[in-house]
SELO-229326 format. One line per 10 residues: number of its first residue (from 1); their letters; for each residue x, y, z of C-alpha. Coordinates in Angstrom, 2 decimals. Each point is the difference from the previous one (the first is absolute). Example, Ala and Ser with C-alpha at 12.3 -4.5 7.8 and 13.67 -1.06 7.14 Angstrom:
BEGIN
1	as	12.30 -4.50 7.80 | 1.37 3.44 -0.66
//
This chain:
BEGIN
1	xxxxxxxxxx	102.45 -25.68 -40.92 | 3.36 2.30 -0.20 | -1.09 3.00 -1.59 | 2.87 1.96 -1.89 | 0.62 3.32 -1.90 | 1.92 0.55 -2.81 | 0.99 3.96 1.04 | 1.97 -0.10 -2.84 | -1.99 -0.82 -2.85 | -2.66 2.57 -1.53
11	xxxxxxxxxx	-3.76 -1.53 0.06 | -0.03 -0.24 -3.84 | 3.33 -1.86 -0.32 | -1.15 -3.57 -0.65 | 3.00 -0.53 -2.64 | 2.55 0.85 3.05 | 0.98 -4.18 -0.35 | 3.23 0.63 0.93 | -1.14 0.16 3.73 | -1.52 -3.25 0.37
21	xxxxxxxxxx	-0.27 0.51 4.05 | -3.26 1.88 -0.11 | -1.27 -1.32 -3.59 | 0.14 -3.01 1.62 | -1.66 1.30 3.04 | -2.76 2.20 -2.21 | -0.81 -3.65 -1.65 | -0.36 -1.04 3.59 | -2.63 2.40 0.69 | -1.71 -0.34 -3.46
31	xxxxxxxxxx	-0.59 -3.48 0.42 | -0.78 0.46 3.70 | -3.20 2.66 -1.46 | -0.73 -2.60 -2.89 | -0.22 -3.36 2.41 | -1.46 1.93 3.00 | -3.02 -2.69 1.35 | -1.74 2.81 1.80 | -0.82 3.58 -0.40 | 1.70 1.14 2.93
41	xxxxxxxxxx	3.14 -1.64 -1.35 | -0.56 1.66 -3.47 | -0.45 3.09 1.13 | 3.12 -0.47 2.31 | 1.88 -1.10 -2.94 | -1.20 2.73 -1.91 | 1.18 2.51 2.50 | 3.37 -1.61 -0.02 | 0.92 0.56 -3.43 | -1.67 3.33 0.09
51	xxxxxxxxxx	2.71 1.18 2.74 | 2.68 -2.18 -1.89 | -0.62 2.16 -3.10 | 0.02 3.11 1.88 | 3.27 1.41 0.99 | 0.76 1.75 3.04 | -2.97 -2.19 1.43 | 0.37 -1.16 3.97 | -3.52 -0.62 0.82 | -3.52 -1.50 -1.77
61	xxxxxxxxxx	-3.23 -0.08 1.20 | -3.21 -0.57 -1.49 | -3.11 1.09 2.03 | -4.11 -0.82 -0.82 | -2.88 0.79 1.83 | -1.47 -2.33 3.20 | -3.69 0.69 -0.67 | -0.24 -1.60 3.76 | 2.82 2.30 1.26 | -0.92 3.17 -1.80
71	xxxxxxxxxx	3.41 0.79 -0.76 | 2.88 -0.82 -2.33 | 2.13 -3.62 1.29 | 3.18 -1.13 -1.72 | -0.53 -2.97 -2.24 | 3.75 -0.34 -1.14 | 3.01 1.29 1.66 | 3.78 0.10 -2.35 | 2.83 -0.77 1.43 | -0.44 -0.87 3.57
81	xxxxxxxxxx	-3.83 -0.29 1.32 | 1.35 0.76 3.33 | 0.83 3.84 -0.83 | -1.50 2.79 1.71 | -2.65 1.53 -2.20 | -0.70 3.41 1.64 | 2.01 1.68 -2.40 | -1.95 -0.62 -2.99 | -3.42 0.64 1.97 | 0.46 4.03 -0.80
91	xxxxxxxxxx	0.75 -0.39 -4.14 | -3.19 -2.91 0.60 | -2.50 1.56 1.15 | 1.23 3.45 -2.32 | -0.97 -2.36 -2.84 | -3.06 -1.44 1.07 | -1.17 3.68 1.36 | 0.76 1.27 -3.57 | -0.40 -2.85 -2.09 | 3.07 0.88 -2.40
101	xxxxxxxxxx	3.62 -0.75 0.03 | 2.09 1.44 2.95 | 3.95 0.29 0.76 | 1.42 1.22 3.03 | 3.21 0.60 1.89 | 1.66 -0.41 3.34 | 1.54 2.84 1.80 | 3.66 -0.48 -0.93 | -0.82 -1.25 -3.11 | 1.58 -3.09 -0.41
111	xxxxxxxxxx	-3.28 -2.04 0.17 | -2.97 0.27 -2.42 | -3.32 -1.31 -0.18 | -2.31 -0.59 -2.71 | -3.28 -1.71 -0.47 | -2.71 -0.11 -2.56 | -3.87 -1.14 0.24 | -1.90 -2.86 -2.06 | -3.43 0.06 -0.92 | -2.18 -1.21 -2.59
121	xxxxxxxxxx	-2.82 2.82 -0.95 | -1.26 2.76 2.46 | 0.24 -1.44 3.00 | 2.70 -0.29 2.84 | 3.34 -1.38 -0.56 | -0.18 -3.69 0.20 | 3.76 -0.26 0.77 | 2.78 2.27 0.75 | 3.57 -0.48 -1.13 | 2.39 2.09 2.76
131	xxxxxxxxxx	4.28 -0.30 -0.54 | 2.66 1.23 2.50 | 3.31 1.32 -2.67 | 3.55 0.86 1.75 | 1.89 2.42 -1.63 | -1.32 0.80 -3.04 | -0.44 2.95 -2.32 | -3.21 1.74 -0.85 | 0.02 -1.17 -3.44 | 0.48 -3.40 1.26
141	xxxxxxxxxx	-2.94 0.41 2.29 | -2.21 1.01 -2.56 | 1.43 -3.02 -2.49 | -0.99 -2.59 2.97 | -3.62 1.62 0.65 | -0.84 -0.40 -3.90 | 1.86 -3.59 0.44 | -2.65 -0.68 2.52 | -2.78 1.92 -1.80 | 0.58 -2.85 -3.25
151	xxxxxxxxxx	0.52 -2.93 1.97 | -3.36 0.79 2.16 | -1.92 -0.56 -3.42 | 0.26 -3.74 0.69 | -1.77 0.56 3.94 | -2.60 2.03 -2.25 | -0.53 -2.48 -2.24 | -0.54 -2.50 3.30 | -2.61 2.41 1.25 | -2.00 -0.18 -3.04
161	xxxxxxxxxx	0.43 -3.76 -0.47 | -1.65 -0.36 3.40 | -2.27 2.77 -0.32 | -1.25 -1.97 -3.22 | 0.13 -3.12 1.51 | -2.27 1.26 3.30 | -2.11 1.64 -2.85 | -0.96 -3.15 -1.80 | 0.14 -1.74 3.33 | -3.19 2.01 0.90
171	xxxxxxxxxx	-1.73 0.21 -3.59 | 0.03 -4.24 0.70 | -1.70 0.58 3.52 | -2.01 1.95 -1.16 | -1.04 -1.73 -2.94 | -0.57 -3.01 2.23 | -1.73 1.73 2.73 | -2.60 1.65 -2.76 | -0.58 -3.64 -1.55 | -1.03 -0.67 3.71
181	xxxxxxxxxx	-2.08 2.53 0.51 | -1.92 -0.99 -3.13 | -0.52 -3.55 1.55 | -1.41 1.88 3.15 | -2.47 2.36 -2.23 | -1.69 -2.64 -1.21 | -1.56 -1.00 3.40 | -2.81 1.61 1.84 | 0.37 -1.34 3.66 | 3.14 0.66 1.49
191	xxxxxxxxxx	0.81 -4.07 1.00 | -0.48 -0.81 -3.30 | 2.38 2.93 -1.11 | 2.58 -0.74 2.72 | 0.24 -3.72 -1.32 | 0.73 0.82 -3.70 | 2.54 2.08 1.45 | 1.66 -2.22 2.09 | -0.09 -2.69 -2.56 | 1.20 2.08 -2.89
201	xxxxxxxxxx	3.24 1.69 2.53 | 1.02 -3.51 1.38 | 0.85 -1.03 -3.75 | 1.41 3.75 -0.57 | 2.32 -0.44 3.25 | 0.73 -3.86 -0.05 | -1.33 -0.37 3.60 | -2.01 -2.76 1.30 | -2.06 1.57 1.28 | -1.49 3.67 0.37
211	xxxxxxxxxx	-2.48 1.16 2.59 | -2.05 3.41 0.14 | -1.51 1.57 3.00 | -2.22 3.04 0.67 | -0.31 1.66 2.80 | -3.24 -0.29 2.02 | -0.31 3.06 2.70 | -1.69 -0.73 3.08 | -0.50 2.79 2.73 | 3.12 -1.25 2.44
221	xxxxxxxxxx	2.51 -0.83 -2.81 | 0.28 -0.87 -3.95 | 0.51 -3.50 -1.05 | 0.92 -1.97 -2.90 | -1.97 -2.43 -1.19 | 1.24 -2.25 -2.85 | -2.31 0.50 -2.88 | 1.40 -2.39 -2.97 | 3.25 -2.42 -0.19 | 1.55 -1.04 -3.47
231	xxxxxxxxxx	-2.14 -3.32 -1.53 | -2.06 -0.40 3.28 | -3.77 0.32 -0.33 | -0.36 -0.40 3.34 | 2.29 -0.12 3.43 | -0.54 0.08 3.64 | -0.25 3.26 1.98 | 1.09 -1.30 2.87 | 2.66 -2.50 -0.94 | 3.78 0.81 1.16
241	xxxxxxxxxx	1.13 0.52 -3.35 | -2.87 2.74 -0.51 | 0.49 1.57 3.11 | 4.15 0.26 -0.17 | -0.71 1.69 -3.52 | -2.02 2.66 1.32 | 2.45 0.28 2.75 | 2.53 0.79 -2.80 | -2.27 2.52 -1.61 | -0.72 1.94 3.03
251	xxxxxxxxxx	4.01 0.18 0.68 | 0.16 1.69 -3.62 | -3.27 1.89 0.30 | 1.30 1.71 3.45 | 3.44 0.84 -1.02 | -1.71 1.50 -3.59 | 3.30 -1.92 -1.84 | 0.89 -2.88 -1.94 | 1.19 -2.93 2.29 | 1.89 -3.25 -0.74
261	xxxxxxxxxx	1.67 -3.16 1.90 | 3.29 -0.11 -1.01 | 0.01 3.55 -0.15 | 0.98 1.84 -3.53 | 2.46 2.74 0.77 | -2.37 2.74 -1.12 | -2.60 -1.23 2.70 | 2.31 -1.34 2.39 | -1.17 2.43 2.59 | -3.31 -1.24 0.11
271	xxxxxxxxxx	-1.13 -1.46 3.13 | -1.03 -3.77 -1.47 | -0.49 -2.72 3.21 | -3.50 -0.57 -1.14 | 1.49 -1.19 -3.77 | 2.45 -1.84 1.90 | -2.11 -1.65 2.57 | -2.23 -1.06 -3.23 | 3.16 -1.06 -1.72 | 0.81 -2.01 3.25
281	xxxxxxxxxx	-3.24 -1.74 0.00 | -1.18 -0.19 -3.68 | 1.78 -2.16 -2.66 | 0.89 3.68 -1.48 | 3.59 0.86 -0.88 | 0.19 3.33 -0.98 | -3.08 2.84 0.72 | -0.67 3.73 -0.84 | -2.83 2.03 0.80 | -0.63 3.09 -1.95
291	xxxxxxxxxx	-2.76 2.47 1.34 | -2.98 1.20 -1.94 | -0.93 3.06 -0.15 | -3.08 2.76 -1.00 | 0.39 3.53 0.25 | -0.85 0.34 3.17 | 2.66 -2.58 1.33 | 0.32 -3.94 0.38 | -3.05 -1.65 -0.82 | 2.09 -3.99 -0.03
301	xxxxxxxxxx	2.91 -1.79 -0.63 | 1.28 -2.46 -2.24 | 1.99 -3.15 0.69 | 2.20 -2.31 -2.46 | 1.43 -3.08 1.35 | 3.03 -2.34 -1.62 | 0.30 -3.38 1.16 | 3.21 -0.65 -1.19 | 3.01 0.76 1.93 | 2.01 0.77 -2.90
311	xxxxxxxxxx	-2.16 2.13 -1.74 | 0.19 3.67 2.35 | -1.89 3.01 -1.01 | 2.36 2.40 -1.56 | -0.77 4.28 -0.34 | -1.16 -0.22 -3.69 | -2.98 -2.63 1.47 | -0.39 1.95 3.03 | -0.70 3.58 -2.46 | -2.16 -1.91 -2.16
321	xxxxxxxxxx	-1.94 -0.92 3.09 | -0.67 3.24 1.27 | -1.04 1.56 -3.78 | -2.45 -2.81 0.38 | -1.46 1.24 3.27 | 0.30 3.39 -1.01 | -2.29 -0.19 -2.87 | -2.48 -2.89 1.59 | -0.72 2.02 3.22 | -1.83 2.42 -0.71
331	xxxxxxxxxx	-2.34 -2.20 -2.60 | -0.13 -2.62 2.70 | -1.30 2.56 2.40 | -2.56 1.57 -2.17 | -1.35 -3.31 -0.62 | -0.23 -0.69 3.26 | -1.94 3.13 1.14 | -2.24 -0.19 -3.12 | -0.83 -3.58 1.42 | -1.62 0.89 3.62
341	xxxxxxxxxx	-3.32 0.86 0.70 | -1.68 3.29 0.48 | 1.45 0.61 3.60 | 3.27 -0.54 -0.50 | -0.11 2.50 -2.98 | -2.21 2.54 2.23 | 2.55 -0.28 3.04 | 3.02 0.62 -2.44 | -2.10 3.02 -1.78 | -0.88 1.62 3.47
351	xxxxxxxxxx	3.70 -0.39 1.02 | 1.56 1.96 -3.14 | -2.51 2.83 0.75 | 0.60 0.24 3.41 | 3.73 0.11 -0.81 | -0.54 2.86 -2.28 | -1.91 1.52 2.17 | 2.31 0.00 3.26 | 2.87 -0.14 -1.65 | 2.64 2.72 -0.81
361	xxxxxxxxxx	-0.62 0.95 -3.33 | -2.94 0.44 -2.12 | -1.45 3.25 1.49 | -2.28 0.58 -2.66 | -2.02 -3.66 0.84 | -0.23 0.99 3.02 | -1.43 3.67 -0.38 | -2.66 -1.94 -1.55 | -0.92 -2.25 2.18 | -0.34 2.46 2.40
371	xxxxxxxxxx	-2.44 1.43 -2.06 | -1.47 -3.04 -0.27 | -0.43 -1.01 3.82 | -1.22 3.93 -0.02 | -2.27 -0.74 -2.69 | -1.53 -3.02 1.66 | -0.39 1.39 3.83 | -1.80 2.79 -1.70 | -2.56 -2.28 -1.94 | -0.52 -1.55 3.44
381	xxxxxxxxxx	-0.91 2.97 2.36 | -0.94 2.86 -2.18 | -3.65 -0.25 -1.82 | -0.29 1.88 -2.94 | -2.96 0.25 -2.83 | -1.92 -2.20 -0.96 | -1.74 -0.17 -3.02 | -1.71 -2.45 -2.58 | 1.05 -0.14 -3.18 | -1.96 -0.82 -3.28
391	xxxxxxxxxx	-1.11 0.93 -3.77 | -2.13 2.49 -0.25 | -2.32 1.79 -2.74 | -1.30 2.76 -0.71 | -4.15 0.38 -1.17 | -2.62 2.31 -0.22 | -1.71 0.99 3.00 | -3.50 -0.55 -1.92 | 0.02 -1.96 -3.56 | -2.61 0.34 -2.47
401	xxxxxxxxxx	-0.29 -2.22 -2.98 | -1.51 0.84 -3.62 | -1.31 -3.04 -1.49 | -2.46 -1.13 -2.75 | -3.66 0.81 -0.07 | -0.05 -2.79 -3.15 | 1.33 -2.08 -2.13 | 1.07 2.76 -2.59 | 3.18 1.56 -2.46 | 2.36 2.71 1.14
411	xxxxxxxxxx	-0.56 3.16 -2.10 | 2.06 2.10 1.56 | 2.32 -0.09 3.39 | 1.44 3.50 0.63 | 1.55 -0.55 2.97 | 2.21 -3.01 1.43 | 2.48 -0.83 3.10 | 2.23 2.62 1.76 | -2.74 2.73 -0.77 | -1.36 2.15 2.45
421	xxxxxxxxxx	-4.08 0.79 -0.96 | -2.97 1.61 1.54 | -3.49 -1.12 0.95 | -1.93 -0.04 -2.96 | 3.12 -0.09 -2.20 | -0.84 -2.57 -3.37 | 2.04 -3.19 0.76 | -1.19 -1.86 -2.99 | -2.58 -0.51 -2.77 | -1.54 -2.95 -1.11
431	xxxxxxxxxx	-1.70 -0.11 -3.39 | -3.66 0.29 0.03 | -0.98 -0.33 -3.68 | -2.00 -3.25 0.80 | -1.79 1.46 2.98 | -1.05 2.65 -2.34 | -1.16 -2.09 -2.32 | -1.79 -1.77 3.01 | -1.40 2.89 0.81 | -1.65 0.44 -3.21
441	xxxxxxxxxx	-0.88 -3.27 0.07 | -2.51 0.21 3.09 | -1.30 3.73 -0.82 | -1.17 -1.71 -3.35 | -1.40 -2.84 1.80 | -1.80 2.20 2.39 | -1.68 1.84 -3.03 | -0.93 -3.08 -1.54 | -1.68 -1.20 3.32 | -2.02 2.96 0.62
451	xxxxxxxxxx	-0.98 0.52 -3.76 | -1.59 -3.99 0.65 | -1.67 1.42 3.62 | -1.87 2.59 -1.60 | -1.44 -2.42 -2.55 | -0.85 -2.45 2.40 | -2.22 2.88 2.52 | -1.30 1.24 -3.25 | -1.55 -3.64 -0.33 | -0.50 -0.29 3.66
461	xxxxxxxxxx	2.06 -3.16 0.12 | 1.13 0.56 3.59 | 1.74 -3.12 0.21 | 2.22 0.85 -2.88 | 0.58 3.57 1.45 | 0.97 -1.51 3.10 | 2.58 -2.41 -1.59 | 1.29 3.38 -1.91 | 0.40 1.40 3.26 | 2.03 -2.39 1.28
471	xxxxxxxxxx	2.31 -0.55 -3.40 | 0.05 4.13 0.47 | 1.72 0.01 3.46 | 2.19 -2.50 -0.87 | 1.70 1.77 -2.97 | -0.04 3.27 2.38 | 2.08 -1.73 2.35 | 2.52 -1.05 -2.64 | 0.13 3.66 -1.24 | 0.55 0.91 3.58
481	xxxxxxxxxx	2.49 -2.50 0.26 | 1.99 1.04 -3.77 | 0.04 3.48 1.21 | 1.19 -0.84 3.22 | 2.84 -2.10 -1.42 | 0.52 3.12 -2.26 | 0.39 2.26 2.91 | 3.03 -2.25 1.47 | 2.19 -0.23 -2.96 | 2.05 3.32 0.80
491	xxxxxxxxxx	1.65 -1.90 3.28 | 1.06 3.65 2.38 | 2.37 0.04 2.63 | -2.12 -0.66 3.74 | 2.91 2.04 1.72 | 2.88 2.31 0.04 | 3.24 -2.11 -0.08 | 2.03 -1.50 -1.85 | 0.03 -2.92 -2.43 | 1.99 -2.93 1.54
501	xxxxxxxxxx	-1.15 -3.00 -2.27 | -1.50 0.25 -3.98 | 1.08 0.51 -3.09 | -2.07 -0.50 -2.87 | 1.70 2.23 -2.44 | 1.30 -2.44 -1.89 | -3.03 -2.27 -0.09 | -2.63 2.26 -1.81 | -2.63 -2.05 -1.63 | 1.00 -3.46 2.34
511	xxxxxxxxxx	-3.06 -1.48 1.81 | -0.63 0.35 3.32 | -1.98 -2.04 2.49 | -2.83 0.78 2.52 | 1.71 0.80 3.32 | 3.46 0.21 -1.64 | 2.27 2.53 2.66 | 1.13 2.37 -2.66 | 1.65 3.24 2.18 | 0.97 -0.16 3.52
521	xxxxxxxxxx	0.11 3.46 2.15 | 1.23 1.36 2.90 | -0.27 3.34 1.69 | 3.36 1.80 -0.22 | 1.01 1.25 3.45 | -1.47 -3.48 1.85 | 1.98 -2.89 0.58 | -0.13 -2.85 2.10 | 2.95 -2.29 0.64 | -0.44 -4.05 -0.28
531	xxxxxxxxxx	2.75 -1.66 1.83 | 0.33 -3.63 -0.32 | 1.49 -1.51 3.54 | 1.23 -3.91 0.48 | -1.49 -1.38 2.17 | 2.75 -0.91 2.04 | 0.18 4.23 0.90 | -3.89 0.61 0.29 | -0.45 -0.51 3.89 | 2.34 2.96 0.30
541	xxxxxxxxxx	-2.34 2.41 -2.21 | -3.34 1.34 1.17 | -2.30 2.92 -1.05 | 1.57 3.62 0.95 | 3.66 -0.60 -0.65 | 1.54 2.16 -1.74 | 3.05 -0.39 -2.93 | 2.00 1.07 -3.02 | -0.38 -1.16 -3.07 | 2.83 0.44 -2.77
551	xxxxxxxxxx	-0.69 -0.05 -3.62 | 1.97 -1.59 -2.93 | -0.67 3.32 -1.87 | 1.06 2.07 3.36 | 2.20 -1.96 1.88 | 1.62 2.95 1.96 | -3.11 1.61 1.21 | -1.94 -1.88 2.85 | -3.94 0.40 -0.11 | -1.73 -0.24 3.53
561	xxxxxxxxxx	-3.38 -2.39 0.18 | -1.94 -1.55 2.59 | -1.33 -3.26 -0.30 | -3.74 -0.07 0.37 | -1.49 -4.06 -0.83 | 1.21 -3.27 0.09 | -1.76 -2.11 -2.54 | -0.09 -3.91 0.39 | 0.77 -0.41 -3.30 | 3.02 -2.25 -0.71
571	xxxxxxxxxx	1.74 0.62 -3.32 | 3.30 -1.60 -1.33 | 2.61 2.06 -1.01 | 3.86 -0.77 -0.36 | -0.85 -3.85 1.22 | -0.84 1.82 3.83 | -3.85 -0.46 0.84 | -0.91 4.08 0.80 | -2.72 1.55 1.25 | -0.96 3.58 -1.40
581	xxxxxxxxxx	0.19 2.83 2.38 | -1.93 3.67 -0.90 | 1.88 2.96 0.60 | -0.88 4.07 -0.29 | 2.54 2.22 -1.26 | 0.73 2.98 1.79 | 1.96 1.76 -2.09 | -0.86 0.10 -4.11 | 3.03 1.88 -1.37 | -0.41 0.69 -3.61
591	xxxxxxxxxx	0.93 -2.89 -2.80 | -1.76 -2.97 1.42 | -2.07 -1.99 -1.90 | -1.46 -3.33 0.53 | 1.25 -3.29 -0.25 | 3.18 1.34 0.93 | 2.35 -2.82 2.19 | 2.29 0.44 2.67 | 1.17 -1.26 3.53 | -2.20 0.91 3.36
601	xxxxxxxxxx	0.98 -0.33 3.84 | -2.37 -0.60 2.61 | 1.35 2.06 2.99 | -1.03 -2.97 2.82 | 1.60 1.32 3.23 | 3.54 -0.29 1.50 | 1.40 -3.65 0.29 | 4.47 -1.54 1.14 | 1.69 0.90 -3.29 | 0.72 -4.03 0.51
611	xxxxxxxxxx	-3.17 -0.68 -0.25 | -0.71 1.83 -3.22 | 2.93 -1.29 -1.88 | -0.49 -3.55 1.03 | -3.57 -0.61 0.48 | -0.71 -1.64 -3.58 | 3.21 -2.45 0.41 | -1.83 -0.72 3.48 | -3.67 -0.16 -0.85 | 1.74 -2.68 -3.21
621	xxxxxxxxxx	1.90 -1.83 2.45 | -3.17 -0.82 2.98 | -2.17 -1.02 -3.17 | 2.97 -2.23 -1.38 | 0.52 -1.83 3.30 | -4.08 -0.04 0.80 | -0.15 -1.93 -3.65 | 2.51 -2.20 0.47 | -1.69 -1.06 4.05 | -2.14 -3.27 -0.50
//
């Protein structure tokens, strides 16, 4: 196409119709812009009328970024595409330094450039318009750059027409590749998983037929083995068709890229004689492998074959593909690892720590397992103390108990629990108004029956006198007995001490049986310790050994003892079968009292700090396994 320049006629002149020449060559270009079948020959068009419109204007270009180049290429080139370029690179690369509007001039003046960036939002300039002017006045530079400033609103409105477009372009992928993910979700096992997917993405792609393989790592290489293939419930591992696949999948999963025979333009790099080898051999048309992927790098791949020679794979099937695989790896994987057996989990577990450990970073993981390994030699070659552990409480070294002489009434009860008495002290008093009356009883008996003695030896009836006799000794005993029951009704402290047990303050006038325990004392500055070992700890305690023994009342203050008996009494306490070990304190600090609780260790010798800390978990685990031997 000619391209022409009305030098004559202003920019805004479109009623100048008395120079049809370049009206009819502006219509030209118009139409050109309007009927372009391309957008490299719209935008060329568009150029054209911009440098039409423009007087003074030699030279167009219009530059856009090669993302594969990493600079700015010409797209369009006004008049001649043959020109030299170089000097518009300076006022270029001005503009895209800056990002504004830039003029310049050359060194006789006669020449002027101008260019002025795209963009649409923040970001770079998507294209640059650059214009080479030949002898022109400042004011006519400055009317050209705002001439190209409004006519690059239509390239703006291009960027944000495909920026939109790419934008709901992804929301779709995405929107499909979520649905799919879904699908996946609902399986447990990672076949089962793989085959929704593939069945769901071959109607999502319109292939015939999809394929997914994960990667199964052996110690000389990694291989793919094919794990699920669109409507098959079953296939053959080793048939050709399987193994040219994988073949296919191992060509993507090396390079880490999407591959596909023909090759798309954005892949067409790819290395891809596996996919055409399979193509070769397989009543396949048209293939692409996409990798999958976890976080720590390709975990599989995923193939899509077309039968149909006239149905290719375009880019738009090829991105939906790999926002598929992007979102299905790393589920596919996790499924996968949840799926193996202990070992397999173990090996992977001992692998991450290991690389934490020897690897570059984490410093403070590895400061602590230092301390661990420390930790551990230490528990192996060092002994330390060893001591038995158990509950522990605190008596009297001697206990006496007050109890009932007879069945009786409380009178009176001075004292009770908690108070500290001395021998002879009065505990309690029982009521004695019926032994009194007793008493009477038997001393007017006794008068009766030696009145009736004197009769009978003043009748010398010495049978009867003897009888009397009798009858009299009898009702002296009972006296003797009254007053002797009389005697024990003030109940006296046996000791000095203190009360540990009783209160019958609040019981005046109940009953009380014969033999009833009503007080309990102990001496004050005697204690003996009772310390209940399990049994599983008594071989290591013996007579002599000596201990601490920490209160719940005194936690902070450690009271010495020495063990003294064993007894072979078993008692049940806390579910553990005990046996009750007597202990002497050495020490009695002021404020203990009996029946107080606490926490004793047995000092038993020195013993591998190992052996201390792990000798229950053993002495569990050689009973487990001698149970479970026939």
């Amino acid at each position: 196409m000619a391209i022409g320049r009305a030098s004559d006629m202003p920019p805004s002149s479109a009623g100048a119709a008395s120079d049809p020449a370049p009206l009819g060559l502006e219509k030209s270009l118009w139409s050109s812009f309007a009927n372009a079948r391309s957008d490299t020959a719209r935008l060329t068009a568009w150029l054209a009328v911009l440098v039409n419109r423009v007087p003074s204007a030699t030279l167009g270009v219009l530059l856009h970024p090669d993302t594969g180049a990493g600079a700015y290429v010409p797209l369009a080139v006004v008049p001649d595409p043959r020109r030299d370029l170089s000097a518009l690179g300076e006022i270029a690369q001005k503009t895209i330094a800056s990002g504004r509007p830039a003029t310049s001039r050359a060194g006789d003046g006669s020449v002027s450039y101008a260019a002025c960036p795209v963009r649409a939002g923040d970001g770079p300039a998507g294209f640059v318009v650059a214009m080479e002017l030949r002898g022109c006045a400042d004011a006519e530079l400055q009317t050209a750059l705002r001439d190209m400033h409004w006519a690059a609103g239509w390239l703006a409105a291009q960027l944000w027409e495909t920026a939109a477009k790419d934008g709901v372009a992804m929301l779709r992928r995405a929107d499909v590749a979520l649905d799919i993910l879904a699908v996946a979700s609902e399986h447990r096992k990672p076949a089962a998983a793989a085959m929704a997917i593939v069945n769901e993405a071959q109607t999502v792609l319109g292939c015939d037929q999809i394929s997914i393989g994960l990667v199964k790592r052996r110690r000389s290489a990694s291989r793919i083995k094919l794990l699920a293939m669109s409507y098959s419930a079953w296939f053959r591992k080793r048939s050709a068709v399987t193994e040219g696949i994988e073949t296919a999948m191992e060509e993507a999963f090396d390079q880490q890229a999407s591959v596909s025979h023909p090759a798309l333009p954005s892949i067409a790099r790819a290395v891809s004689v596996a996919h055409a080898e399979h193509v070769r051999t397989s009543r396949t048309s048209h293939m692409i492998t996409v990798p999958l992927s976890d976080e720590d790098g390709p975990i599989g791949a995923m193939t899509c074959e077309r039968r149909a020679a006239d149905a290719p794979f375009d880019e738009d099937t090829l991105l939906m593909a790999e926002s598929i695989a992007a979102l299905i790896g790393p589920v596919l994987e996790m499924k996968q690892r949840n799926n193996r057996w202990f070992g397999g989990r173990l090996v992977d577990t001992a692998l991450h720590v290991l690389g934490v450990l020897l690897g570059p970073r984490h410093l403070s993981w590895k400061l602590l397992a230092v301390l661990l390994l420390a930790l551990v030699v230490a528990a192996a070659t060092v002994p330390g103390p060893f001591r038995v552990q158990a509950d522990a409480v605190l008596r009297g070294q001697e206990m006496r108990s007050v109890v009932a002489p007879f069945a009786g009434f409380i009178d009176e009860a001075p004292r009770r629990a908690g108070d500290s008495v001395a021998r002879g002290d009065l505990l309690v008093r029982l009521d004695d108004s019926d032994l009194r009356l007793e008493e009477l009883r038997w001393r007017s008996e006794i008068d009766r029956l030696v009145s009736q003695s004197r009769e009978a030896q003043a009748e010398y009836d010495r049978a009867q006198v003897a009888l009397l006799e009798a009858q009299i000794a009898q009702a002296r005993a009972q006296l003797a007995l009254a007053q002797a029951e009389l005697a024990r009704t003030r109940l006296v402290a046996p000791i000095d001490g203190m009360i540990v047990s009783g209160d019958l303050s609040q019981k005046l006038g109940a009953p009380v049986q014969l033999g009833e325990v009503l007080f309990e004392i102990a001496p004050p500055d005697r204690y003996r310790v009772d310390i209940y070992v399990d049994e599983r700890d008594l071989p290591f305690v013996a007579a002599g050994q000596s201990g601490q023994l920490a209160l719940a009342g005194q936690p902070t203050e450690g009271l010495p003892f020495e063990t003294t008996r064993l007894t072979p009494i078993a008692e049940l306490r806390d579910s553990a079968n005990t046996f009750r070990v007597e202990a002497w304190l050495s020490d009695t600090p002021p404020g203990l009292r009996p029946g107080m609780e606490g926490v004793a260790k047995i000092d038993a010798g020195r013993e591998l700090l190992s052996w201390v800390w792990s000798r229950r978990l053993v002495d569990w685990l050689q009973r487990t396994l001698w149970t479970w031997q026939p």
